[in-house]
GUKE-548886 format. One record per residue (C-alpha): residue number from 1; residue in three letters; x, y, z. Coordinates in pm, 1 decimal, always signed. Layout:
N
{i:NUM&aa:ALA&x:X&y:Y&z:Z}
...
end
This chain:
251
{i:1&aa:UNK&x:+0.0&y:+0.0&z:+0.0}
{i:2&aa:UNK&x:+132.6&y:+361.4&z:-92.5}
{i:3&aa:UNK&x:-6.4&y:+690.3&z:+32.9}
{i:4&aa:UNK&x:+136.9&y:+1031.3&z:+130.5}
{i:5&aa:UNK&x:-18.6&y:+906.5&z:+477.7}
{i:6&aa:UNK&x:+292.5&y:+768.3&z:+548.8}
{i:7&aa:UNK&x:+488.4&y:+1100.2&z:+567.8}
{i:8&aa:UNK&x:+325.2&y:+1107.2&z:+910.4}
{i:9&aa:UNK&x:+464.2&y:+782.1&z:+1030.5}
{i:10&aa:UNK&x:+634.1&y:+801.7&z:+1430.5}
{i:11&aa:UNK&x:+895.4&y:+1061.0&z:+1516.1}
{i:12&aa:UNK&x:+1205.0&y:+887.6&z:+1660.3}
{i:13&aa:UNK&x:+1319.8&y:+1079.8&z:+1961.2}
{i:14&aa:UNK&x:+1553.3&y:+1001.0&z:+2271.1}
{i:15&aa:UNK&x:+1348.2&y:+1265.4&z:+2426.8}
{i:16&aa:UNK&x:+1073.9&y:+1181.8&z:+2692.0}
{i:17&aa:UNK&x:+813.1&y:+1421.1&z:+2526.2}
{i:18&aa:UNK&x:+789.7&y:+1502.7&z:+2195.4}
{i:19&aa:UNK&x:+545.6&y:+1704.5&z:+1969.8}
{i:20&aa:UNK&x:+466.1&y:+1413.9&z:+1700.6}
{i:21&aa:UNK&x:+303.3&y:+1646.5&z:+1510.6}
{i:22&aa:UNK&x:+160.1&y:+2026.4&z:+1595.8}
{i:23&aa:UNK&x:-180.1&y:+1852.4&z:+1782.7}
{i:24&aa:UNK&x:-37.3&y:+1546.7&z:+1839.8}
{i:25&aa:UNK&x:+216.3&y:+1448.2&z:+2169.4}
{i:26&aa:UNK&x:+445.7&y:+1146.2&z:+2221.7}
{i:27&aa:UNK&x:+526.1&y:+1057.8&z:+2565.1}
{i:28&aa:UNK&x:+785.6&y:+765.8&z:+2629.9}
{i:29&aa:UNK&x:+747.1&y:+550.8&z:+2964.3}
{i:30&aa:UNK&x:+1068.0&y:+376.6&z:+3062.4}
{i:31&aa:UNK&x:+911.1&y:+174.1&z:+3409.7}
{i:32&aa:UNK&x:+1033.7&y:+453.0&z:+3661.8}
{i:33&aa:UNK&x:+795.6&y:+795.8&z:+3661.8}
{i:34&aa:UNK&x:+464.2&y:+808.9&z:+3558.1}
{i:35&aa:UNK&x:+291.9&y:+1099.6&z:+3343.4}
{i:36&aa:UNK&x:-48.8&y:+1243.7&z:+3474.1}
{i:37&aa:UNK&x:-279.9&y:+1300.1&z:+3183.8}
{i:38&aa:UNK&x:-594.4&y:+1447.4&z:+3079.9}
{i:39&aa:UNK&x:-854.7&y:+1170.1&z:+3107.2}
{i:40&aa:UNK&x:-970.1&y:+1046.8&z:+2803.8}
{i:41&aa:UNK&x:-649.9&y:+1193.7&z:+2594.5}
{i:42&aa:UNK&x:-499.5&y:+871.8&z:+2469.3}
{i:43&aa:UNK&x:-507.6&y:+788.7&z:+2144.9}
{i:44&aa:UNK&x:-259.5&y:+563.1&z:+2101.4}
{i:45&aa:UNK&x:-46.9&y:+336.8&z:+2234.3}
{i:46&aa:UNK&x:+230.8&y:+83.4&z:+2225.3}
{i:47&aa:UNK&x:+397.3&y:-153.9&z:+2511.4}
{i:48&aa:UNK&x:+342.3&y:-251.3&z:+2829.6}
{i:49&aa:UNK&x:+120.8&y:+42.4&z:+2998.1}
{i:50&aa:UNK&x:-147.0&y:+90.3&z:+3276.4}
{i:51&aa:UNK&x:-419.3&y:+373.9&z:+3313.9}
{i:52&aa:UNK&x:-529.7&y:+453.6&z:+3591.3}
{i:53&aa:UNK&x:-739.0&y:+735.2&z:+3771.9}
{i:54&aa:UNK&x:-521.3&y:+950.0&z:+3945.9}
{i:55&aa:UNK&x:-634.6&y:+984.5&z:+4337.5}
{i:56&aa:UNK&x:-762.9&y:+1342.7&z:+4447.9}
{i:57&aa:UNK&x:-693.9&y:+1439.7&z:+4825.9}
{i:58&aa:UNK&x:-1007.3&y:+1571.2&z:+5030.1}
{i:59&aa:UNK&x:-825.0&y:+1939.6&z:+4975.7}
{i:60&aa:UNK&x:-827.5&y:+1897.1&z:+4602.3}
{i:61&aa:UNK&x:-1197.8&y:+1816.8&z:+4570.5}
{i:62&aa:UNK&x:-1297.1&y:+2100.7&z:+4817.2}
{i:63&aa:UNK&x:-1075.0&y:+2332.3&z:+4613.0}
{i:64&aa:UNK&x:-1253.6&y:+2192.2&z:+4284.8}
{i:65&aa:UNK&x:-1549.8&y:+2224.2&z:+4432.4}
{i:66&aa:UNK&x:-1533.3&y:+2559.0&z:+4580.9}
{i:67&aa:UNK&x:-1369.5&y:+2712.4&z:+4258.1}
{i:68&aa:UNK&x:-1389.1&y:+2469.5&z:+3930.3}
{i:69&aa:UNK&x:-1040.6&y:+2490.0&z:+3906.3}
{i:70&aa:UNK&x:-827.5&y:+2185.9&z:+3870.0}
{i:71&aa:UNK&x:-713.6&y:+1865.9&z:+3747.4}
{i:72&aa:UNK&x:-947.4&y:+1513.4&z:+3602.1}
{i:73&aa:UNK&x:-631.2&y:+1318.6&z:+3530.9}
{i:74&aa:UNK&x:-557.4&y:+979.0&z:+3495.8}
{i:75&aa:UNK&x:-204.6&y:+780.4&z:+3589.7}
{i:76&aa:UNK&x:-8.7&y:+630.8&z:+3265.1}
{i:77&aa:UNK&x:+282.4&y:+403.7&z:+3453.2}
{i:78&aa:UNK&x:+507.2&y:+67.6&z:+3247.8}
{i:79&aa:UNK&x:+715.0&y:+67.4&z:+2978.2}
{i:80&aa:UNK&x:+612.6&y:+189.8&z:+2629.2}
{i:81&aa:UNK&x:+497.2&y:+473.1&z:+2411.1}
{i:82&aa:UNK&x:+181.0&y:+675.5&z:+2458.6}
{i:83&aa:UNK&x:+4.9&y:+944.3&z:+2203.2}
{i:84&aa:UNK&x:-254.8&y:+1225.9&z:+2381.4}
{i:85&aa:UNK&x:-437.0&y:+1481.5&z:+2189.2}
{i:86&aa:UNK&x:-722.3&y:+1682.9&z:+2246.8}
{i:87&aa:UNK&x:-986.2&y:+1782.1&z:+1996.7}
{i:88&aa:UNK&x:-705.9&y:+1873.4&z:+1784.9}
{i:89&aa:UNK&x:-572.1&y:+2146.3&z:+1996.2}
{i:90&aa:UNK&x:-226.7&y:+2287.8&z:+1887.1}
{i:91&aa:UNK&x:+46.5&y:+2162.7&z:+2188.8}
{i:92&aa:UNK&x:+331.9&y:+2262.2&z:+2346.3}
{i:93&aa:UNK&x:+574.9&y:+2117.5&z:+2561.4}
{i:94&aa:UNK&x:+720.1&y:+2375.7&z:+2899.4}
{i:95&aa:UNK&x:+1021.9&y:+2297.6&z:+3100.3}
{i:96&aa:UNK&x:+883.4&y:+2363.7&z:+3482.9}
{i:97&aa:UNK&x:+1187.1&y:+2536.3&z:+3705.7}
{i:98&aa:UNK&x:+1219.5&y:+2722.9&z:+3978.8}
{i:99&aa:UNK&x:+1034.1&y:+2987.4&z:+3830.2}
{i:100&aa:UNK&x:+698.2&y:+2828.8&z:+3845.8}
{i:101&aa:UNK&x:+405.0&y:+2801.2&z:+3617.3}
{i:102&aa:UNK&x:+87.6&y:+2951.5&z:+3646.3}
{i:103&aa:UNK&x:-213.9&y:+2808.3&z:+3423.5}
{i:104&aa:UNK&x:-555.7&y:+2744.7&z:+3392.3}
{i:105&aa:UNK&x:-580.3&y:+2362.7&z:+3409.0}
{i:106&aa:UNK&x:-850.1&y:+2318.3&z:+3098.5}
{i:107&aa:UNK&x:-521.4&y:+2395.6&z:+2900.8}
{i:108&aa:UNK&x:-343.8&y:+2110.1&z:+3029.8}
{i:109&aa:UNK&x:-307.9&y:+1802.3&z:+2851.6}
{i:110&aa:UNK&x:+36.0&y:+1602.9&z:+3042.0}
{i:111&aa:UNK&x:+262.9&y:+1616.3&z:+3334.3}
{i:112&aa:UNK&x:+538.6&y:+1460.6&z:+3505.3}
{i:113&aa:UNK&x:+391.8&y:+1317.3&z:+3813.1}
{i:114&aa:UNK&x:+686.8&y:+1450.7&z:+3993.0}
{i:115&aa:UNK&x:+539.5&y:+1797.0&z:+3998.6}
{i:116&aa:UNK&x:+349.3&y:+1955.1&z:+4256.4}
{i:117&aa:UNK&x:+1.4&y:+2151.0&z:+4169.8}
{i:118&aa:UNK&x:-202.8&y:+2407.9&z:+4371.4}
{i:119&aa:UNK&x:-550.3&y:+2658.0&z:+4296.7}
{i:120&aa:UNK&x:-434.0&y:+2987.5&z:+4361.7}
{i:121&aa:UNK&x:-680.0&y:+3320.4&z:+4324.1}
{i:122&aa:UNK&x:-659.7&y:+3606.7&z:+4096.7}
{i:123&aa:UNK&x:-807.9&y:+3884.6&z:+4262.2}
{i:124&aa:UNK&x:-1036.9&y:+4165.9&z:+4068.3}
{i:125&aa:UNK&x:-934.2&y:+4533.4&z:+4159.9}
{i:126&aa:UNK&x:-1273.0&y:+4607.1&z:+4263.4}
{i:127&aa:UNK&x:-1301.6&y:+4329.3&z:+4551.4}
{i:128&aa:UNK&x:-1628.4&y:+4189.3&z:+4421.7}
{i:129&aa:UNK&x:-1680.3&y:+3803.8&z:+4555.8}
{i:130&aa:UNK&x:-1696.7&y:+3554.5&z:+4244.6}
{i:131&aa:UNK&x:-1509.5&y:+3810.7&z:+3997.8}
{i:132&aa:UNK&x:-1181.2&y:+3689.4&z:+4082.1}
{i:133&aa:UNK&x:-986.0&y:+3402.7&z:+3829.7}
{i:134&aa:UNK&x:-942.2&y:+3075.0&z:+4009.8}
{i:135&aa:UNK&x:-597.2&y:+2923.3&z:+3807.3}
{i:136&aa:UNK&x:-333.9&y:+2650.9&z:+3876.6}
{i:137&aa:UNK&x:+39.7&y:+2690.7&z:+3996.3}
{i:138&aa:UNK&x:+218.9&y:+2423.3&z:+3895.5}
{i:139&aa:UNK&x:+600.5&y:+2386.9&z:+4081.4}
{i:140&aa:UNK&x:+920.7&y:+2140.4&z:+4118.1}
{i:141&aa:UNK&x:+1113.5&y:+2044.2&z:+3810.6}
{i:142&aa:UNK&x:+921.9&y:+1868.4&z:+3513.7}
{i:143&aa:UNK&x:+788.7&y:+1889.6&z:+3249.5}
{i:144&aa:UNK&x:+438.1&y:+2013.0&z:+3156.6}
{i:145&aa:UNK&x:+242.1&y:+1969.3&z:+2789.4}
{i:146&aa:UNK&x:-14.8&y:+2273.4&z:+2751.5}
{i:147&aa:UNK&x:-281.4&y:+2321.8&z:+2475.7}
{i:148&aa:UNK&x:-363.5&y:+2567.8&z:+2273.1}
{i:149&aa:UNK&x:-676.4&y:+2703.8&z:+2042.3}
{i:150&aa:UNK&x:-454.7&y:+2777.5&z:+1751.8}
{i:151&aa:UNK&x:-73.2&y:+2922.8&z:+1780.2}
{i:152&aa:UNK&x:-46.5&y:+3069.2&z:+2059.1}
{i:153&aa:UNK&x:+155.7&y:+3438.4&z:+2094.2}
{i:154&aa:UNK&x:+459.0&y:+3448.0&z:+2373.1}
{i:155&aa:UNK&x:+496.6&y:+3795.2&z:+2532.3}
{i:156&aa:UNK&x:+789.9&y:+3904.7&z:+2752.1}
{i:157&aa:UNK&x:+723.5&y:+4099.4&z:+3058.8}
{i:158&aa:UNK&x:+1025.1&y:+4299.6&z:+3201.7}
{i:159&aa:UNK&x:+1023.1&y:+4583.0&z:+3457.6}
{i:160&aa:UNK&x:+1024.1&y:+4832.2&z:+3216.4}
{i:161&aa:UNK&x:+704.2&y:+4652.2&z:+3034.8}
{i:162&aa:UNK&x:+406.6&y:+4534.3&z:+3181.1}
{i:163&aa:UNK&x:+146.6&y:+4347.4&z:+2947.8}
{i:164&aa:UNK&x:-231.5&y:+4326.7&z:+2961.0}
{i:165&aa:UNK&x:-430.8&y:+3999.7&z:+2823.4}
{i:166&aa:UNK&x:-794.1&y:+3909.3&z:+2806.8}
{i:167&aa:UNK&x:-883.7&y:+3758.8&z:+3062.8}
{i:168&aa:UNK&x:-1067.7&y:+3482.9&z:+2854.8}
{i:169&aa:UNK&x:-713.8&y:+3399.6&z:+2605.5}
{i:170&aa:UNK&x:-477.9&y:+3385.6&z:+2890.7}
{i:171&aa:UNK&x:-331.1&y:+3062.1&z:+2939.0}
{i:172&aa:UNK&x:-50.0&y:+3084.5&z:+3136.2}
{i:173&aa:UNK&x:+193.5&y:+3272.2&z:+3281.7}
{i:174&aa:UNK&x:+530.0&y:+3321.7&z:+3519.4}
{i:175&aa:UNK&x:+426.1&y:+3255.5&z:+3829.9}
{i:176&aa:UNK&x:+687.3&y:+3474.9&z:+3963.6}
{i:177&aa:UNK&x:+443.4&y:+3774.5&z:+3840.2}
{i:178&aa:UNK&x:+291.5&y:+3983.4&z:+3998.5}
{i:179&aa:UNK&x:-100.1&y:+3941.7&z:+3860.5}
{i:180&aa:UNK&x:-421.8&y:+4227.3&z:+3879.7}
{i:181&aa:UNK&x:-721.7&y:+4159.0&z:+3736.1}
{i:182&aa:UNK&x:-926.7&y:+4461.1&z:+3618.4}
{i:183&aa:UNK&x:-1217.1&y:+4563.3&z:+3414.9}
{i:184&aa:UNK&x:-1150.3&y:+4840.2&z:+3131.3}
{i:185&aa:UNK&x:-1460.4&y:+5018.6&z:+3121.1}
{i:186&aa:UNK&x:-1596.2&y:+5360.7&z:+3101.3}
{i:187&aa:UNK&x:-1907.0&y:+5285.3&z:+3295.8}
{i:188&aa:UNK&x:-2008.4&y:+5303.9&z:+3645.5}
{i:189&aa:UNK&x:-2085.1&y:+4968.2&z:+3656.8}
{i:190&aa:UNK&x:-1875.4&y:+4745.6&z:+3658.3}
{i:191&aa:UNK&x:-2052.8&y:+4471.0&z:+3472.8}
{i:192&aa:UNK&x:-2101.8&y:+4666.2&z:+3140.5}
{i:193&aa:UNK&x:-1816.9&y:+4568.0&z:+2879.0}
{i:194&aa:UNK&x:-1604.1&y:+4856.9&z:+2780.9}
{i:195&aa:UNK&x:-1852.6&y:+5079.9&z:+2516.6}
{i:196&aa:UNK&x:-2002.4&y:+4869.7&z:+2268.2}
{i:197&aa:UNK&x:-1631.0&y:+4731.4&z:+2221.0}
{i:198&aa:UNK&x:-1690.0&y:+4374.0&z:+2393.9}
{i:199&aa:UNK&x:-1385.0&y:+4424.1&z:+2574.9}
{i:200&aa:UNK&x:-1400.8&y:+4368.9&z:+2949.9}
{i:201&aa:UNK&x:-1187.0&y:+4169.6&z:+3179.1}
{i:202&aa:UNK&x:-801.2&y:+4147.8&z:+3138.4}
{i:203&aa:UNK&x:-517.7&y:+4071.2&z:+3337.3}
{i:204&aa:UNK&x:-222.6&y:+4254.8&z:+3370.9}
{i:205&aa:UNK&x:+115.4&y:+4160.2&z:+3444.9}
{i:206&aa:UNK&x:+391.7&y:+4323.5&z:+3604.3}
{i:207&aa:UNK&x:+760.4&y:+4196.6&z:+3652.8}
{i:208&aa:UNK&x:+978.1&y:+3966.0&z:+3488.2}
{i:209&aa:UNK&x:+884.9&y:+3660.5&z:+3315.7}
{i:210&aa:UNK&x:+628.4&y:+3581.8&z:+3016.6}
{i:211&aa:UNK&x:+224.6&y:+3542.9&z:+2949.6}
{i:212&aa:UNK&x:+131.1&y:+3293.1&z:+2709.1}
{i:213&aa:UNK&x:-201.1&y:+3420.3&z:+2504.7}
{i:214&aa:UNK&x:-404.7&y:+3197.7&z:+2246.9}
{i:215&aa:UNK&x:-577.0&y:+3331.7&z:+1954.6}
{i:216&aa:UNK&x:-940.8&y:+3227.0&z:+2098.4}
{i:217&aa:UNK&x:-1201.5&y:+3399.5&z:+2385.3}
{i:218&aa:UNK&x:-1382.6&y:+3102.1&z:+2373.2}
{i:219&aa:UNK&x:-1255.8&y:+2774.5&z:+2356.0}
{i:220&aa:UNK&x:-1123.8&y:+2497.6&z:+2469.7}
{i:221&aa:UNK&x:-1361.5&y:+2349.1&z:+2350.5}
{i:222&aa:UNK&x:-1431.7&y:+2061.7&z:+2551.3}
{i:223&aa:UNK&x:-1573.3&y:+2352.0&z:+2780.5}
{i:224&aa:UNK&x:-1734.5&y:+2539.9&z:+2512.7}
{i:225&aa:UNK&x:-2087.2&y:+2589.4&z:+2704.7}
{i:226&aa:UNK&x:-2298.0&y:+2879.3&z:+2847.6}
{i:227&aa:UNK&x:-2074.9&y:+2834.6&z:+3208.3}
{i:228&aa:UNK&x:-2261.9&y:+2895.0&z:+3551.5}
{i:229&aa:UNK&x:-2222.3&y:+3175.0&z:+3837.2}
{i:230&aa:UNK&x:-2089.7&y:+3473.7&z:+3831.8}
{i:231&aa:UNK&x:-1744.5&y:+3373.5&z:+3634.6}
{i:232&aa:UNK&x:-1955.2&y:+3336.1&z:+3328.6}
{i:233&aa:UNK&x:-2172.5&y:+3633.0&z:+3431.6}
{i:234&aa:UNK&x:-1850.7&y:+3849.9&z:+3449.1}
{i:235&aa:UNK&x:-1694.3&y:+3700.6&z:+3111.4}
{i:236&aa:UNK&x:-1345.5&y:+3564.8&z:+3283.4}
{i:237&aa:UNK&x:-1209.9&y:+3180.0&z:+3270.4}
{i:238&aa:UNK&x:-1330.0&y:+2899.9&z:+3053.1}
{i:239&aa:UNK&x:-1679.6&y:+3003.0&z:+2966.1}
{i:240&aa:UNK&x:-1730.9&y:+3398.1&z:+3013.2}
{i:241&aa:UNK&x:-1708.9&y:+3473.6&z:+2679.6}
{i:242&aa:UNK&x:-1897.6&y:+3236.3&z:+2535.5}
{i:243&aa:UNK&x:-2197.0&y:+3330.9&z:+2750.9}
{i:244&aa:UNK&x:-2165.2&y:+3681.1&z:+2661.8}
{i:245&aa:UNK&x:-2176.7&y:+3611.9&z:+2338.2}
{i:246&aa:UNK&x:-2491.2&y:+3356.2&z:+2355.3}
{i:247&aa:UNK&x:-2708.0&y:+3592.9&z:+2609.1}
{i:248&aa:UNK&x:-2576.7&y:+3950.4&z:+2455.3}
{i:249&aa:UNK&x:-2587.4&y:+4079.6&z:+2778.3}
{i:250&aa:UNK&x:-2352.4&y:+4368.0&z:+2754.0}
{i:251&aa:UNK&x:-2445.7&y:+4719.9&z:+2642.7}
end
């Protein structure tokens, strides 16, 4: 059998992630540490390997509970190759350090079980309960595979530059930062979008490090429904602007 198809045939790599293709990662398992991974994300497989659900402590399902922020992972452990995607989301593999990552976990696809994760809060400049940005600061050494809605835009923030994002394209950022959230708007109230714009809610970042910014409000897409409470109300996190843009609700 002939076919072009076969131009996509296996990358060889020593390394213990690779991007197979731009939506597609390989992850080798040699028997010693496991890789936490988005349940459901395997597509493929070769060798000896076990899934398993990965055990939440009693502090990780009241902080899921109390702010939708986290991790549904499941354990890959043995000896073999694995292949995780996500709805075809574009990937990209980070090298955690001292430094710290900061992310919001429905842009996580893989990590080294090694590293340790905790739901930190992004406070709003106006103090308002439920308009803050629940997100998840990942530390230790590791590595960590995010996803993207497209190719994503890196942006340096030094001293003498601080950088703004939407609130609802931010995926991740230094976590060395220091992080305001804020509403740009010319109105008294603070839950009308910025003029007729659509613009609203943004983060801005001050110090040194980056901010990593997809080209999509909206997805991912596995969360790509009218969200609940007043984080979709306020258009922040997974599903803000997606339920602005289904109930119109801004003048």
């Amino acid at each position: 059998m002939q076919s072009p198809l076969f131009n996509h045939a296996e990358q060889q790599s020593q390394e213990r992630y690779t991007v197979q293709n731009p939506q597609l990662l390989r992850v080798a398992l040699t028997g010693h540490d496991d890789i936490l991974a988005r349940k459901g994300s395997m597509v493929a497989y070769q060798g000896l390997v076990d899934f398993d659900g990965e055990y939440q402590s009693s502090s990780q399902r009241r902080a899921r509970a109390h702010t939708g922020e986290g991790l549904d992972l499941m354990r890959c452990s043995g000896q073999g190759t694995v292949y995780f995607a996500n709805l075809a989301q574009h990937i990209h593999v980070v090298d955690v350090d001292h430094e710290g990552l900061t992310v919001d976990s429905a842009y996580v696809l893989a990590l080294d079980s090694t590293l340790n994760t905790e739901v930190i809060a992004v406070d709003s400049q106006y103090g308002i309960s439920g308009s803050g940005k629940y997100q998840l600061n990942v530390s230790g050494r590791g590595k960590v595979a995010l996803m993207t809605s497209g190719q994503p835009l890196m942006m340096q923030v030094t001293p003498e530059k601080y950088v703004s994002v939407d609130a609802d394209a931010i995926v991740a950022w230094s976590s060395g930062l220091r992080v305001q959230m804020q509403a740009q708007t010319h109105s008294s109230g603070v839950l009308r979008r910025r003029g007729n714009t659509g613009e609203g809610w943004e983060l801005s970042f001050l110090g040194q490090g980056f901010a990593l910014v997809q080209p999509s409000e909206v997805m991912p897409p596995q969360n790509a429904a009218i969200g609940q409470g007043l984080r979709a109300q306020y258009g922040v996190g997974q599903h803000g602007a997606h339920a602005q843009n289904q109930n119109n609700v801004w003048g």
